[in-house]
Backbone as CSV, one residue per row, in Angstrom:
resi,resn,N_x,N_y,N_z,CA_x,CA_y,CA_z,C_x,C_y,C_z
1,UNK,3.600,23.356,-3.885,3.166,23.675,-2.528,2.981,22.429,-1.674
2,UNK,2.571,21.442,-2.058,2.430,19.805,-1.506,3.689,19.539,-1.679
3,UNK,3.866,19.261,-0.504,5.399,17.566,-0.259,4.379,17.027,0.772
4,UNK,4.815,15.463,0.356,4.761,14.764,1.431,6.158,14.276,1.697
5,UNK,6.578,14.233,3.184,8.005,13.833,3.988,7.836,12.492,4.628
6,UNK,8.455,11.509,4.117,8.543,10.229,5.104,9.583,9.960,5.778
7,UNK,9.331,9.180,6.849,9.924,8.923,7.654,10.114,7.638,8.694
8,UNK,11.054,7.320,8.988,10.448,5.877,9.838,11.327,4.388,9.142
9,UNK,11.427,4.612,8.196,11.886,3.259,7.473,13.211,2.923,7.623
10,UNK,13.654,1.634,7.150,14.943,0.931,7.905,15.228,-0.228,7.742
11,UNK,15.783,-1.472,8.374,16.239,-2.838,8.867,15.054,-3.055,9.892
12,UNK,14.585,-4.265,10.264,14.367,-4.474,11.626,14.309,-6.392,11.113
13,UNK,14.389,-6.860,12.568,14.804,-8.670,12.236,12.752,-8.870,12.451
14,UNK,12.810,-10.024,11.880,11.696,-10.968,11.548,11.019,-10.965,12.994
15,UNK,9.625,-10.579,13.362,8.948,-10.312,14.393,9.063,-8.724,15.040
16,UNK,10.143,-8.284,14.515,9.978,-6.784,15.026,9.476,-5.603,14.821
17,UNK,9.172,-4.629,15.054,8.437,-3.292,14.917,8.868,-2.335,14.291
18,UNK,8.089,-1.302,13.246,8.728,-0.099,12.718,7.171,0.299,13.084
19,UNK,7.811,1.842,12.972,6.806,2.807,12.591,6.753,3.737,11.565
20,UNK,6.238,3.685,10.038,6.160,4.666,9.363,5.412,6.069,9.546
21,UNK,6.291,7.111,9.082,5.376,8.344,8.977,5.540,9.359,8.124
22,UNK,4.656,10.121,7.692,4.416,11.020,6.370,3.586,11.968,6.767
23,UNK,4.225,13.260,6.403,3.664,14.680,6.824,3.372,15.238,5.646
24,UNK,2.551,15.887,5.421,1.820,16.507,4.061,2.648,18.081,5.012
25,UNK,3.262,18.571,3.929,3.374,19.921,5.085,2.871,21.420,4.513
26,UNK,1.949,21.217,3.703,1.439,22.748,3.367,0.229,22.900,4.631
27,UNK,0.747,22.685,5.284,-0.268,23.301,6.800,-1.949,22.830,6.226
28,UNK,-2.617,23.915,6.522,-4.162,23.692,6.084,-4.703,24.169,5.559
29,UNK,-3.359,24.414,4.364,-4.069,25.037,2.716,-4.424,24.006,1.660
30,UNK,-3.619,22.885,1.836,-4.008,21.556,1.491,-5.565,20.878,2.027
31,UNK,-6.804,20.344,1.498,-7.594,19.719,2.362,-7.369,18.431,1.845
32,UNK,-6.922,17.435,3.225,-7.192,16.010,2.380,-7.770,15.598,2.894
33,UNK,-8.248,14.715,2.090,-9.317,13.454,2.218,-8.556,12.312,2.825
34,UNK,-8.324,11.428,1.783,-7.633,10.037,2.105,-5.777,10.317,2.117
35,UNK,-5.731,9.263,3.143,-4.244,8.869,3.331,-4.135,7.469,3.015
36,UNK,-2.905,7.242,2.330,-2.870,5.633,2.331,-0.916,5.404,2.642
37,UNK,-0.728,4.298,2.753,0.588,3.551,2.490,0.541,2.756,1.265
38,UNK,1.276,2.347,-0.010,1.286,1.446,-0.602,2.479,1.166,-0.394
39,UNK,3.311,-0.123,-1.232,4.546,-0.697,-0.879,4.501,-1.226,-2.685
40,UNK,6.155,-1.374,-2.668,6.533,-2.139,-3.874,7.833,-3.344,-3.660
41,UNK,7.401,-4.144,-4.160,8.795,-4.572,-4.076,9.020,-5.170,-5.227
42,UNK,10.784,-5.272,-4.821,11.336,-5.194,-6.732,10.775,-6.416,-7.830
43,UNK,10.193,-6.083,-8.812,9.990,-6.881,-9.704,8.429,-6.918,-9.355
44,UNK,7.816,-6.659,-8.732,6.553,-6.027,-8.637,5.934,-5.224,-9.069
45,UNK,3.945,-5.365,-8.601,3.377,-4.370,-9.007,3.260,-3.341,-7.786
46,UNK,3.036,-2.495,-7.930,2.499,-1.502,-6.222,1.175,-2.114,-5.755
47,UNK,1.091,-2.144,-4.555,0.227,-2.870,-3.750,-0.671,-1.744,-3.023
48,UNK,-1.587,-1.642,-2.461,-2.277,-0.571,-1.388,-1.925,-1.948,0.243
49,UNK,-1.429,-0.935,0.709,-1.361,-1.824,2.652,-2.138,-1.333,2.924
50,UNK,-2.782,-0.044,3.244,-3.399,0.406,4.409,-3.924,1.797,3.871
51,UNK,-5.313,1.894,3.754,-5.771,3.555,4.285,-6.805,3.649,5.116
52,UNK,-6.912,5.281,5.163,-7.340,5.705,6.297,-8.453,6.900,5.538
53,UNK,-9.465,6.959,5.462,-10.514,7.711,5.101,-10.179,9.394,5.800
54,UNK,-10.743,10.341,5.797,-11.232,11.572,6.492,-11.755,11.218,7.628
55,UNK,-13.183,10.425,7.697,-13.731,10.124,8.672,-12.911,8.755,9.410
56,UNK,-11.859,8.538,9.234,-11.032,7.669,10.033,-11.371,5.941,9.763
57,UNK,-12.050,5.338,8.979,-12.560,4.436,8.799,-11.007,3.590,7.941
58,UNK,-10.710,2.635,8.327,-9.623,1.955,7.519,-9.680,0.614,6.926
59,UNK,-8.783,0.487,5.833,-9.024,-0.859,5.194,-7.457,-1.035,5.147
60,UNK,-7.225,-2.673,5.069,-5.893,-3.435,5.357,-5.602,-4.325,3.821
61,UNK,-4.784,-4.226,3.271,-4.445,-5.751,2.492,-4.662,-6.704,3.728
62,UNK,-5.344,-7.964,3.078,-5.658,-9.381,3.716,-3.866,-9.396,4.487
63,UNK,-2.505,-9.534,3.693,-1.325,-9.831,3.984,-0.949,-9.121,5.451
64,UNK,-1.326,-7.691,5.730,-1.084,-7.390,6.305,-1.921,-7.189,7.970
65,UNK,-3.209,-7.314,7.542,-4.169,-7.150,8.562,-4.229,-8.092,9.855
66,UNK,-4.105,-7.443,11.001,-4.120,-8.064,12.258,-2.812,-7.639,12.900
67,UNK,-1.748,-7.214,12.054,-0.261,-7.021,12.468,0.018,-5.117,12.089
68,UNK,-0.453,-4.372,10.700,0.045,-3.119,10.487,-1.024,-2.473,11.355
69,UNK,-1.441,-1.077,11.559,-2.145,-0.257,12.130,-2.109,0.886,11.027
70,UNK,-2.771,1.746,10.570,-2.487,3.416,9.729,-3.476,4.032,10.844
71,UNK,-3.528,5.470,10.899,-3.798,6.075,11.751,-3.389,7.500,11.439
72,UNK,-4.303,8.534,11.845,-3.800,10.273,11.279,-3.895,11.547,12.310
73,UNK,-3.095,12.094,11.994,-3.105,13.122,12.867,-3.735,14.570,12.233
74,UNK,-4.640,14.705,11.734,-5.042,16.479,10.919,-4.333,17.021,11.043
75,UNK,-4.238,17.332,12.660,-3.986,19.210,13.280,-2.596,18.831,12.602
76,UNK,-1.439,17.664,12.361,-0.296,17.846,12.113,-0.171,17.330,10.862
77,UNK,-1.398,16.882,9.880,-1.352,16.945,8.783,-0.836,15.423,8.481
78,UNK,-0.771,14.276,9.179,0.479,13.672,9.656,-0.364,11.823,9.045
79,UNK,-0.059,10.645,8.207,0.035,9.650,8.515,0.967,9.128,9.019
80,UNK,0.310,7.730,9.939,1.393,6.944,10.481,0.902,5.369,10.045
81,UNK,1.912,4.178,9.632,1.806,3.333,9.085,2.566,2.108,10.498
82,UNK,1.893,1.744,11.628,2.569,1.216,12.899,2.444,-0.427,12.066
83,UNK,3.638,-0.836,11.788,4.535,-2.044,11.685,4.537,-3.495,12.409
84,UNK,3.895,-4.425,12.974,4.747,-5.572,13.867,4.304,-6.700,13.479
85,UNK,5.088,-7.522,14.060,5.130,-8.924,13.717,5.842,-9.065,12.637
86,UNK,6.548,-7.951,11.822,6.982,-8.016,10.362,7.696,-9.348,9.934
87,UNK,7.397,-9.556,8.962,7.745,-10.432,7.721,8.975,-10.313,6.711
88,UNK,9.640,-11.222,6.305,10.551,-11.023,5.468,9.799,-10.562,3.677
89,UNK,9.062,-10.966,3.794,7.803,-10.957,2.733,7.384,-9.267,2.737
90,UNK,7.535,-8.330,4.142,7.061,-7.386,4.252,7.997,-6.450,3.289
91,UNK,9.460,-7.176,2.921,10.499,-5.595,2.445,10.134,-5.410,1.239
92,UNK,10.065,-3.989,1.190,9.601,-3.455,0.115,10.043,-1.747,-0.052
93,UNK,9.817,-1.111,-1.052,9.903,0.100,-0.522,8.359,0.792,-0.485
94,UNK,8.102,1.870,0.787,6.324,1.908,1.029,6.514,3.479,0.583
95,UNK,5.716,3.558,-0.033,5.199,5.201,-0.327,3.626,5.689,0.403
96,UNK,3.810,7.120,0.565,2.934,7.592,1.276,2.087,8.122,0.067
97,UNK,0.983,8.372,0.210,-0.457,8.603,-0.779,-1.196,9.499,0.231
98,UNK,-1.617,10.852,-0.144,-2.239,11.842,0.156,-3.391,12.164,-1.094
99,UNK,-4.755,12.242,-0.590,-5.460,13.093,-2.366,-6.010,14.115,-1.016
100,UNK,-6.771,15.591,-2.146,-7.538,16.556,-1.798,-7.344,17.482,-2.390
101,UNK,-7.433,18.742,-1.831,-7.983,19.668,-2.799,-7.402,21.122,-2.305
102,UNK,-7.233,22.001,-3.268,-6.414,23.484,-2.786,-8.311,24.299,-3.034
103,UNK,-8.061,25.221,-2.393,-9.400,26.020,-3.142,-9.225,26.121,-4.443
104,UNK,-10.750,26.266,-4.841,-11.121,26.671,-6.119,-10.031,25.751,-7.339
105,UNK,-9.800,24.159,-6.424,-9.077,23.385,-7.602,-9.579,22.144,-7.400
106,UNK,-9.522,21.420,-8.598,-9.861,19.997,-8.776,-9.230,19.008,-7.325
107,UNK,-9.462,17.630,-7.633,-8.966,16.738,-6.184,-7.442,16.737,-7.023
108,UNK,-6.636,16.662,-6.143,-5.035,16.241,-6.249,-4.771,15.009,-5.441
109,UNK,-3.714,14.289,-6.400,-3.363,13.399,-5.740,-1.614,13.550,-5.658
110,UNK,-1.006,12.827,-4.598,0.549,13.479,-4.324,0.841,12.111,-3.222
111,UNK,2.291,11.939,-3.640,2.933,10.807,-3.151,4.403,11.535,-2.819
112,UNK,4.372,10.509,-1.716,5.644,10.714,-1.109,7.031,10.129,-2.247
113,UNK,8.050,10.289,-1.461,9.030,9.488,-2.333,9.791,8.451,-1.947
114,UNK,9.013,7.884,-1.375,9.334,5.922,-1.439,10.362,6.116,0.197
115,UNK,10.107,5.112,1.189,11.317,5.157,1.955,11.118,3.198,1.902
116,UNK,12.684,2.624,2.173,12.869,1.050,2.465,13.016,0.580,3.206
117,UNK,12.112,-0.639,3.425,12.032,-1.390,4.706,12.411,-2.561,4.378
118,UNK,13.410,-3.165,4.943,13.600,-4.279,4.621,13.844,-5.260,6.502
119,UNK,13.242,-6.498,5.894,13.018,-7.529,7.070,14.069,-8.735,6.523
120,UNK,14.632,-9.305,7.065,16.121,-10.078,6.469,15.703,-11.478,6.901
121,UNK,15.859,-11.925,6.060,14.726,-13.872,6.632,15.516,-14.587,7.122
């Protein structure tokens, strides 16, 4: 009943802008809590960039903070992961991270399926 759908990812040159985004789409039979972005890149471990609490409160990797933005939409179920100043350091591939809960069930956790961003040095 959970997908998360991403969207947004691509090329862009060194200083330029993307915008990631990820829709949880079981409407508001799903309740979530937290949204996050993590990223991997090859020969790596997975990293956390960016989440975003329920009550909207967010935390940044040090790498990224001052330049990414995360940010949510409920009514559309919706993270967004806003991109700039990017880095060649930034390509990776980023997955979307949703947890919460169906009625009468434990917390779930559910990930998107990876989209790639790559910044070309």
């Amino acid at each position: 009943q959970v997908q998360l759908v991403e969207s947004g990812g691509g090329s862009a040159p060194a200083g330029g802008s993307l915008r990631l985004s990820c829709a949880e789409t079981s409407g508001n039979i799903f309740v979530i809590d937290d949204m996050a972005w993590y990223r991997q890149a090859p020969g790596k471990e997975r990293e956390l960039v960016a989440l975003i609490t329920s009550g909207g409160s967010a935390t940044y990797a040090d790498s990224v903070k001052g330049r990414f933005t995360i940010s949510r939409d409920d009514a559309k179920s919706t993270v967004y992961l806003q991109m700039n100043g990017l880095k060649p350091e930034d390509t990776a591939v980023y997955y979307c991270y949703v947890d919460g809960y169906l009625t009468y069930n434990d917390k779930e956790k559910h990930w998107g399926q990876g989209t790639q961003v790559t910044v070309p040095s």
